[in-house]
N, C-alpha and C positions, 0 to 999 in steps of 0.2 A: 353620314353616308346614306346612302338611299339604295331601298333595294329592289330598285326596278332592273327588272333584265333584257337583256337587248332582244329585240323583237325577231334577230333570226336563230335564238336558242330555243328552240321547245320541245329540251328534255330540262325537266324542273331540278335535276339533280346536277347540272351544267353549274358553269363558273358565272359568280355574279359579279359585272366587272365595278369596280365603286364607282359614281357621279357625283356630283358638288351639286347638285340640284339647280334652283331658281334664284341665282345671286341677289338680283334684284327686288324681290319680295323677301331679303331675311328680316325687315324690322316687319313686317304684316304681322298680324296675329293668326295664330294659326289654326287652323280650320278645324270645325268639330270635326270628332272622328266619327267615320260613315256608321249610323244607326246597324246593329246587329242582331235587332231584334228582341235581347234581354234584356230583365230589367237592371237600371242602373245600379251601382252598390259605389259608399262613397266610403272610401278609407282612412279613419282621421291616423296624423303620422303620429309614430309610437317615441314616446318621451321617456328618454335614458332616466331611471331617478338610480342615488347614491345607495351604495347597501350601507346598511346599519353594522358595524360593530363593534363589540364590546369595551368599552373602557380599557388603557392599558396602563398600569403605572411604572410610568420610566422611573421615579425615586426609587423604588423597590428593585428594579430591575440594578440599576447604577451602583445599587449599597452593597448587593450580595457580589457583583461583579470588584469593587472594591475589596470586598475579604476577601477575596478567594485571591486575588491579585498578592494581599499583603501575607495570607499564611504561604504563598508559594517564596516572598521576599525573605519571610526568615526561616523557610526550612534552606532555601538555599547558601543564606548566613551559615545556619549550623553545622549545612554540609560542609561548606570550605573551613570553617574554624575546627573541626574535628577531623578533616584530612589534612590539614595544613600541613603535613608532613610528609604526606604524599606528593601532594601537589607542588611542592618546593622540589620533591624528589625528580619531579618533572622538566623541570628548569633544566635548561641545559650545562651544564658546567664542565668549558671547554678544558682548562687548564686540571684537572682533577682527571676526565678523558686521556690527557694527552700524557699524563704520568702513568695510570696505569697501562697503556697501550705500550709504550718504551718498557716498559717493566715487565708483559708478557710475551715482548719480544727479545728482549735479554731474557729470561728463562728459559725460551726456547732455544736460543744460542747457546745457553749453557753458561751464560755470566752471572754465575751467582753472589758471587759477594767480591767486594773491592773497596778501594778508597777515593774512587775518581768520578762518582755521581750516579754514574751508568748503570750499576749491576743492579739487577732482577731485586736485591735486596735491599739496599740504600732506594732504590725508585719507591718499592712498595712501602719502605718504611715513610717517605716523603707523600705518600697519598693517604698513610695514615696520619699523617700529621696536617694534611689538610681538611681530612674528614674522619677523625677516629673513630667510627661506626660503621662505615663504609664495609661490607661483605668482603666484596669484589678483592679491597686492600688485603684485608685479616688474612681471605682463602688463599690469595696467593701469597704472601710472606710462610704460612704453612706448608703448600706446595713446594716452596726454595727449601723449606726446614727438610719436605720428604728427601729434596735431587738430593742436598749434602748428605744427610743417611746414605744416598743411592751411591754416589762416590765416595763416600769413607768406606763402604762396602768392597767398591772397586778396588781404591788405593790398599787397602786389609788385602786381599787379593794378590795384591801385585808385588808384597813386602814393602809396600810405600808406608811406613807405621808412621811415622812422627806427620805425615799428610792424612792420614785416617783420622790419627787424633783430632788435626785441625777441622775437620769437616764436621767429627761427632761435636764437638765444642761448640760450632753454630749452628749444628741441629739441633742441640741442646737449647740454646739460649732461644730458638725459634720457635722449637716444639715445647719446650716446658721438660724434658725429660721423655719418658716414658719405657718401656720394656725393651722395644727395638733399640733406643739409641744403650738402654745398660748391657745389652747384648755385645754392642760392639765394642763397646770398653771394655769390657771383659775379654773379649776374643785379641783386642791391642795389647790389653796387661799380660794375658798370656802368650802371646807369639813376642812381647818383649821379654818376658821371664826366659821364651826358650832358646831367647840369644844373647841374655845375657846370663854368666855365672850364678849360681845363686851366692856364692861368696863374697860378689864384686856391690853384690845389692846391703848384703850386710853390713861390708866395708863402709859401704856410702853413710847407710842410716845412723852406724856408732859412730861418725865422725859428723856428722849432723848432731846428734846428740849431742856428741863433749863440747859442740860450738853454740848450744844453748838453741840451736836451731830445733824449734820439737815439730810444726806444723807450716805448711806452704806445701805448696808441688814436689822442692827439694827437701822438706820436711823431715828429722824422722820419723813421725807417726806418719805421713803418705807413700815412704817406702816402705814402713814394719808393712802397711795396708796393701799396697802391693804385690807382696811375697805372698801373704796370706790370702788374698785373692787367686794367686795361679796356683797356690800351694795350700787350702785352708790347713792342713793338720802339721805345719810346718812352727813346732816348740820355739826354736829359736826368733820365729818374730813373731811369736803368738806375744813372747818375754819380753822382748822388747817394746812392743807396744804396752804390755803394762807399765814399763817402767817409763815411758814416755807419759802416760797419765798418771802416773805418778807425779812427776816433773810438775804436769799445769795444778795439780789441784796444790800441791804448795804455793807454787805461785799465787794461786786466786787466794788463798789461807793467808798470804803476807800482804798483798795489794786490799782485803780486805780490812785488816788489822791496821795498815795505816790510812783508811778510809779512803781509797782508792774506786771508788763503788763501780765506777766507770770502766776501769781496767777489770777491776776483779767480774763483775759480769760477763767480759766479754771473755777471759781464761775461762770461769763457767760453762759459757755457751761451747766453746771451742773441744773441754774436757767432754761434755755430753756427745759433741758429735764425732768426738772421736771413741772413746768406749761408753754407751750409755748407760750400761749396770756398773759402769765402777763407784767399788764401797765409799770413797769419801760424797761423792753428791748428794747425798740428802742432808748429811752437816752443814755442806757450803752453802745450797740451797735454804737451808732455817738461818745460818748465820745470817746471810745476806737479808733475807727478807726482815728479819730484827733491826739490823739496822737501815735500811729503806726505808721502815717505819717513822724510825726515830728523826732520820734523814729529811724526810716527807716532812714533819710536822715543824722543825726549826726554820726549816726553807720556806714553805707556804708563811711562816711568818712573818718571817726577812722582809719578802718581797712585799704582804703587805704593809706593811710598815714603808717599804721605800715606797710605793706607788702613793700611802698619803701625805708620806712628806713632799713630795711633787707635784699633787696637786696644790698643798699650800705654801707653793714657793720656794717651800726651803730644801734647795736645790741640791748647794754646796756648800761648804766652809767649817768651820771647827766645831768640834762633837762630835756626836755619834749621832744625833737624831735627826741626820740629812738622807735624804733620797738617796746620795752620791755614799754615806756610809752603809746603809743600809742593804743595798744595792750589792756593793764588797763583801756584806755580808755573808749573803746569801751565794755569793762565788765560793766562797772560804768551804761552805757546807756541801756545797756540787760545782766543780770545776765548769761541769758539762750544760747546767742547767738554761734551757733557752731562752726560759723567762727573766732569769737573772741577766743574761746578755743584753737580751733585748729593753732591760730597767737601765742600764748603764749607757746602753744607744738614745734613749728617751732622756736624760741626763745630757750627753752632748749635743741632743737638738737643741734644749733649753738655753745651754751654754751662747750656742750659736745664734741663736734666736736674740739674743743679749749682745752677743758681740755684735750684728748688725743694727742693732739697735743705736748702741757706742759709737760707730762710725757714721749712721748718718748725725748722731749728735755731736761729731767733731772730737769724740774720748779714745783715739787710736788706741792710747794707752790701755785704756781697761778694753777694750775690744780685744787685741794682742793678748793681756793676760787669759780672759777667756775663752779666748781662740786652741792657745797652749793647750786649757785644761783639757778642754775637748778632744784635742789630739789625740792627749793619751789613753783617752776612752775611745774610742775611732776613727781611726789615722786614716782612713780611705773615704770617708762621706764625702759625699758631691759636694754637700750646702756645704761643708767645712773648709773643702779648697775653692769653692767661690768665692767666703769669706774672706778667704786668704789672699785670695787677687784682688779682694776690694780695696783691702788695708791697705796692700801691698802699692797698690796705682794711687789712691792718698796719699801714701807717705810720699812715691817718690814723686808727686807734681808736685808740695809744696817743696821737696828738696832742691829744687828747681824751679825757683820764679821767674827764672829769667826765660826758661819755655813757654812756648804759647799752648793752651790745651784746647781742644776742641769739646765740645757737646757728648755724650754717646750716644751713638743713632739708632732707631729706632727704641730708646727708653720703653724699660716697662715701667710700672707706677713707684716701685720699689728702687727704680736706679736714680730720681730727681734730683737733680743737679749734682751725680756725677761727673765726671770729665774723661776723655779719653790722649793720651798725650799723642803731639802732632807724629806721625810716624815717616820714615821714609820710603822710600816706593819700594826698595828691599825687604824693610819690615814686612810692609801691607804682603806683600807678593809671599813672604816666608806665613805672615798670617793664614791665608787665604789658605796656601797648599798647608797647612796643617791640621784645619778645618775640613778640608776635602779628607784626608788619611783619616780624619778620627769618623769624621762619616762613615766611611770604607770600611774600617774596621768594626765600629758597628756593625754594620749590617753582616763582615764574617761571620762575627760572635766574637770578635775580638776583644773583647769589652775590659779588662782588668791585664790582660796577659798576650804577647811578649813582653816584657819589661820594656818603655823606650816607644816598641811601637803598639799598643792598645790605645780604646779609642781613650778612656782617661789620662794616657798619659800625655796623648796628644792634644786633647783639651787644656790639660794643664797645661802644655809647651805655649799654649797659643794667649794663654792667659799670662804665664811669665813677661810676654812682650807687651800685651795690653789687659790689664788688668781688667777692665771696663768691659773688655770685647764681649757685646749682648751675646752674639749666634754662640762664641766658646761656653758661654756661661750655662745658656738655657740648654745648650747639648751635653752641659756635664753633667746636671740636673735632670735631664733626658734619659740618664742612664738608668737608672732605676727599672723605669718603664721597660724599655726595651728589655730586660735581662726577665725581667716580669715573663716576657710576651716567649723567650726564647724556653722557661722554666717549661711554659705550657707543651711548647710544640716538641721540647726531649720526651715528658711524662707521658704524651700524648703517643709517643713514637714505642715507648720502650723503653729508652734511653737513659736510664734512672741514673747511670753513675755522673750522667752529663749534668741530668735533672738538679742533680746534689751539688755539684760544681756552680750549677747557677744559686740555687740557694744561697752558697756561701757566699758569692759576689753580691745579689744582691743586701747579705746582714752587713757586709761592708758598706758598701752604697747607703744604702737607706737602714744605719742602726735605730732602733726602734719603731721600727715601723709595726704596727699592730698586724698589717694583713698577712704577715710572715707566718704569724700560727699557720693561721688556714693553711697554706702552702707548706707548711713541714709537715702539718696529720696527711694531706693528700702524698705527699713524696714518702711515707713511712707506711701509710695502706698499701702503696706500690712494691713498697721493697716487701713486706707481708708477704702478700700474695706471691711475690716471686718466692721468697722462704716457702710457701705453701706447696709450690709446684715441684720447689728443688726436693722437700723432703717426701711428697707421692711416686717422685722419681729412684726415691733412696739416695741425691746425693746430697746428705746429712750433712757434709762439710759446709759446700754452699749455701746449705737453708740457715746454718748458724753465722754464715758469713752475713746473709743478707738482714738476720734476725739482728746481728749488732749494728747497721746502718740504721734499721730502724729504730729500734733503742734507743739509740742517739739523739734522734728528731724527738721521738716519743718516749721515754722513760715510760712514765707511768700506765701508758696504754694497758686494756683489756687483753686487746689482741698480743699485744707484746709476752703479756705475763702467760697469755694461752698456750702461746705458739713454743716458748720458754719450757713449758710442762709436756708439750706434745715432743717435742726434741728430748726433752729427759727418760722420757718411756721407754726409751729404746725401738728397734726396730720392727 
């Protein structure tokens, strides 16, 4: 631009309009600029140079960056392996949700307990069994224990006794006992004393008596206790109740004397909770423990003795120095004992284990006899009625050459060249729906029982018609397991008399099985502890009830022998 200004502006603070200048001289060089009088000054141009600095070391800088990386890597390891239980608690778990939600919502309806899934108590007991630690479950099956107090209250109340009763009953079993629920048993015994005779009660208990009936509900030591409950200073059943402990401790004096140990303990326990200072317990109690000693020491024999002869073979057969006599032995000394059972289930595995052996080696014969023996040592094993459909589908293809057999399909490595006989589309279709029933009932819990329709007897049905049948075999064989799985989720619930129910199915199922200990000391801590709660409640009966479940499981237990001493003390 050029900054000449047009010649008719001459005020110098005017607009100076831009020009292009002199187009045609822009290659010209261009003219010195007009001298001004100073001297010249030449400015040489100024040269950017680089700043200097310091050295930096990236290795140093990369390493420290590195540690600091990895200690951040496993402290956050340690935080998740030491919460992991939180963290899991974070998860969502819909199905667990969706049980207790039903379950706080029956409570609030007021549906406390039933037999049709729904109620406030079956839900909550069904979320302990899917999470037995679970708060949320415990507090509300507690909260059902408070409503039923609340309505046994009500129905007390209302003269509704024989419904009071039933609510304090599963307040009891919910709560463990405690003051409020003995409160209201008291307050039922006495509003039933005061409509009934007290003559009609005596009536009952001396005729309970002459029928040998001394203990139960209709009992007469639970009506002498009765009387003397609404009535403590009432002579005539203070008497009769002695003379009802009288009754047990003979009994336990004869059941001991013909080595009865099993029986005579449980009259023991029975005698203690119903009068705890009466004079013959400390007799019965040194007797017993004398012989428990003796008992102890013949038995721990027995059994070892049977368990070496088992390992070396010598299984069965004539003498005495067989596993299988041995074994007897040790029954002979305790009827009850679970080791000795479980020596004699270990014995018919052997058996079986022998008789499939036999049949893949073409010896039906000796399979058959071994198969017997086993019977009579455990008539309900899976593996023993598998065996039984093997022989059985053997014998009858060769009875029949004129049938054509098929393969069995899907063979496991154990079936190799059995055969299955040709079936007709009736058969297969009666197979098929049999398999579905024993499935089904599985999964009830049907497992041993109704007779006809459980799942064993269905597997067995289905086996009858094809012996070979892989799916009936491995689902008989199945059973074990399952009844395993079901043990867990009763103990887990509460549910201990179920717990015990599946015990004994599985000692059928799977006789000798080793992992069956484990699982009687866990179902025998349970019943314990129930004993524990019954007797801080006061009621003495049922802690001795529960005390001879365990027993059972557990003879020899600590806690057995504890709890035995703590119920003799009295109250």
């Amino acid at each position: 631009m050029s900054g000449n200004r047009e010649n008719h502006e001459n005020d110098p603070r005017g607009r100076t309009e831009p020009t292009l200048g002199d187009i045609d001289r822009m290659d010209a060089p261009a003219p010195a600029p007009a001298s001004d009088g100073l001297p010249q000054v030449t400015v040489e141009p100024r040269v950017s140079r680089p700043r200097t600095r310091a050295p930096r070391s990236e290795s140093g800088h990369r390493g420290w960056l590195m540690a600091l990386l990895l200690l951040v890597f496993v402290a956050l390891i340690a935080t998740v392996w030491f919460k992991q239980n939180d963290l899991r608690g974070m998860l969502p778990r819909t199905e667990l949700n969706d049980v207790l939600s039903r379950a706080q919502q029956a409570l609030q309806d007021g549906r406390l307990d039933g037999q049709d899934g729904t109620s406030a108590r079956e839900l909550y007991q069904a979320a302990v069994a899917l999470e037995p630690d679970n708060d949320a479950a415990r507090n509300g099956l507690h909260q059902v224990g408070r409503a039923e107090l609340s309505q046994g209250d009500t129905a007390l109340q209302a003269g509704q006794l024989d419904q009071a009763a039933q609510h304090a009953a599963v307040a009891r079993q919910l709560l463990g006992g405690g003051s409020d629920i003995d409160r209201l048993d008291r307050a039922i015994d006495k509003a039933r004393a005061a409509h009934l005779p007290t003559d009609d009660l005596v009536d009952r208990a001396r005729q309970a008596f002459a029928a040998g009936q001394l203990d139960g509900e209709q009992g007469a030591g639970a009506l002498y206790q009765k009387m003397l409950r609404a009535n403590p200073g009432n002579a005539v059943a203070a008497h009769g109740l002695n003379q009802v402990g009288d009754a047990l401790a003979e009994q336990a004096r004869k059941a001991l004397d013909t080595k009865q140990d099993s029986e005579a303990a449980a009259l023991i326990d029975r005698l203690a909770a119903l009068q705890p200072n009466h004079g013959a317990l400390p007799a019965l109690r040194a007797q017993q423990a004398q012989q428990r000693q003796q008992n102890t020491e013949a038995l721990d024999e027995a059994i070892k003795q049977g368990r070496a002869a088992l390992a070396e073979g010598r299984v069965s057969g004539a003498g005495d120095d067989t596993a299988l006599a041995h074994f007897k032995a040790a029954l002979a000394i305790d009827p009850d004992s679970r080791e000795a059972h479980a020596g004699l289930g270990m014995v018919a595995q052997a058996m079986i284990v022998r008789a499939n052996a036999a049949i893949e080696a073409g010896d039906r014969s000796q399979a058959a006899g071994l198969l017997d023996q086993a019977a009579a040592l455990a008539p309900k094993s899976a593996d023993l009625a598998a065996a039984r459909a093997r022989i059985d589908a053997a014998t009858a293809a060769t009875s029949s050459p004129d049938e054509k057999a098929t393969p069995t399909a899907a063979a496991a490595p154990d079936d190799a060249g059995l055969v299955s006989p040709t079936l007709s589309a009736a058969q297969q279709a009666q197979i098929t729906q049999l398999l579905q029933g024993a499935q089904a009932a599985a999964t009830r819990g049907d497992i041993m029982l109704p007779p006809g329709g459980s799942a064993y007897d269905l597997y067995r049905q289905a086996l009858a018609i094809d012996g070979n049948n892989v799916e009936a075999r491995r689902g008989l064989q199945a059973l074990p397991v399952q009844v395993e799985q079901r043990f867990n989720q009763a103990l887990a619930a509460g549910q201990l008399g179920q717990a015990t129910d599946m015990l004994a199915n599985l000692a059928e199922l799977a006789p000798g099985d080793p992992a069956q200990g484990a699982l009687a000391n866990r179902l025998a801590g349970a019943w314990l502890d129930q004993a524990d709660r019954q007797l801080a409640s006061g009621d003495r009966v049922g802690a001795a009830q529960s005390l001879n479940r365990a027993r059972k499981l557990t003879p020899d237990s600590a806690r057995v022998q504890d709890m035995a001493v703590r119920l003799q003390g009295g109250p």
